[in-house]
C-alpha positions as CSV (number, residue, x, y, z in Angstrom):
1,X,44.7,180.9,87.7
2,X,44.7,177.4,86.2
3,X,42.2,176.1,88.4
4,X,40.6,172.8,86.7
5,X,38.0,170.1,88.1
6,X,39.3,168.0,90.6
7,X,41.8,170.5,92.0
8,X,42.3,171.2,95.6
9,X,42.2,174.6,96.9
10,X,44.1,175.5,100.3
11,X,42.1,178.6,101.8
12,X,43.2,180.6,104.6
13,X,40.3,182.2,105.8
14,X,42.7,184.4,108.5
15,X,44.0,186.4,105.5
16,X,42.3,189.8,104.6
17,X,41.4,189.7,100.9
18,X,43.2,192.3,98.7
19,X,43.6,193.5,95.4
20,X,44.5,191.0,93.0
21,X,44.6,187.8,95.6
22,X,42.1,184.8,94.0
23,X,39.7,184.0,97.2
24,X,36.5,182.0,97.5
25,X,33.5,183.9,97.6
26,X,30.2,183.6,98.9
27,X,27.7,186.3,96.3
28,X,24.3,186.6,97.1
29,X,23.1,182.6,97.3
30,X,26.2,180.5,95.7
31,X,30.0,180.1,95.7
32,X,32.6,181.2,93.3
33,X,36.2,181.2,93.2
34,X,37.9,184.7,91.3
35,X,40.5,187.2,91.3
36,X,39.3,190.4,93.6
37,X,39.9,193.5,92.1
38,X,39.4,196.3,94.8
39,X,39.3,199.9,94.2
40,X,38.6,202.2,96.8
41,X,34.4,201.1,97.7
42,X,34.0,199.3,94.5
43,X,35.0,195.4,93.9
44,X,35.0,193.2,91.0
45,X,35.1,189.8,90.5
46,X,37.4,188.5,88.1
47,X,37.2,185.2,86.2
48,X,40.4,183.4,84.8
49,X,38.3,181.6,82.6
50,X,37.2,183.4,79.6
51,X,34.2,181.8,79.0
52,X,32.8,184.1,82.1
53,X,32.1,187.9,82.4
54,X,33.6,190.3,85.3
55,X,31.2,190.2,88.2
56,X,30.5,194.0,88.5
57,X,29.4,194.3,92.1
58,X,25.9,196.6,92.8
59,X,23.9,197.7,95.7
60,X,22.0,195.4,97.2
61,X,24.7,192.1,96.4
62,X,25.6,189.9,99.2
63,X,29.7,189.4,99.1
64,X,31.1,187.5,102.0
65,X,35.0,186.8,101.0
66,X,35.2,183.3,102.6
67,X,38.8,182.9,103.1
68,X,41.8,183.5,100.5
69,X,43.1,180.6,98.0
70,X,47.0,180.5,98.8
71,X,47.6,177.0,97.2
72,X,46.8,174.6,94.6
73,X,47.2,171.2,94.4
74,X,46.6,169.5,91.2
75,X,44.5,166.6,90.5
76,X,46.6,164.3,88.8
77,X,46.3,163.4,85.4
C-alpha cells in the first residue's frame, strides 16, 4: 500500500468496506490499517508489510471497519 510513518491517510467513513479496499480498523482493543479481504461471512486482514501475518478473523473478535482509506498523502522527504 506504501503506507510509511508520517503519512496522512484521507478516510471516508461513508463508504461500505469491500473486498480488497485498505480501511482503518478498529480489532478487539487497538487500531490497524490493512487490506480487507471478504469472502462470503469470513474476513481477513491483510498487511502490505511483510514483516506482519494475515489477521485470520475468529469468533468472539471485535471488528469495527472505521471508515475506508481513499487517499494518501505523503510525508515529505
Amino acid at each position: 500500500a506504501q503506507i510509511n510513518d508520517g503519512d496522512v491517510l484521507i478516510i471516508d467513513r461513508s463508504l461500505h468496506p469491500s473486498n480488497g479496499c485498505i480501511a482503518v480498523c478498529f480489532l478487539n482493543d487497538g487500531f490497524t490499517v490493512k487490506r480487507l479481504e471478504i469472502r462470503g461471512k469470513s474476513v481477513r486482514l491483510l498487511p502490505s508489510n511483510p514483516a506482519f501475518l494475515p489477521i485470520d478473523l475468529v469468533e468472539g473478535d471485535e471488528l469495527t471497519v472505521w471508515g475506508v482509506v481513499t487517499y494518501i498523502i505523503k510525508k515529505p522527504s
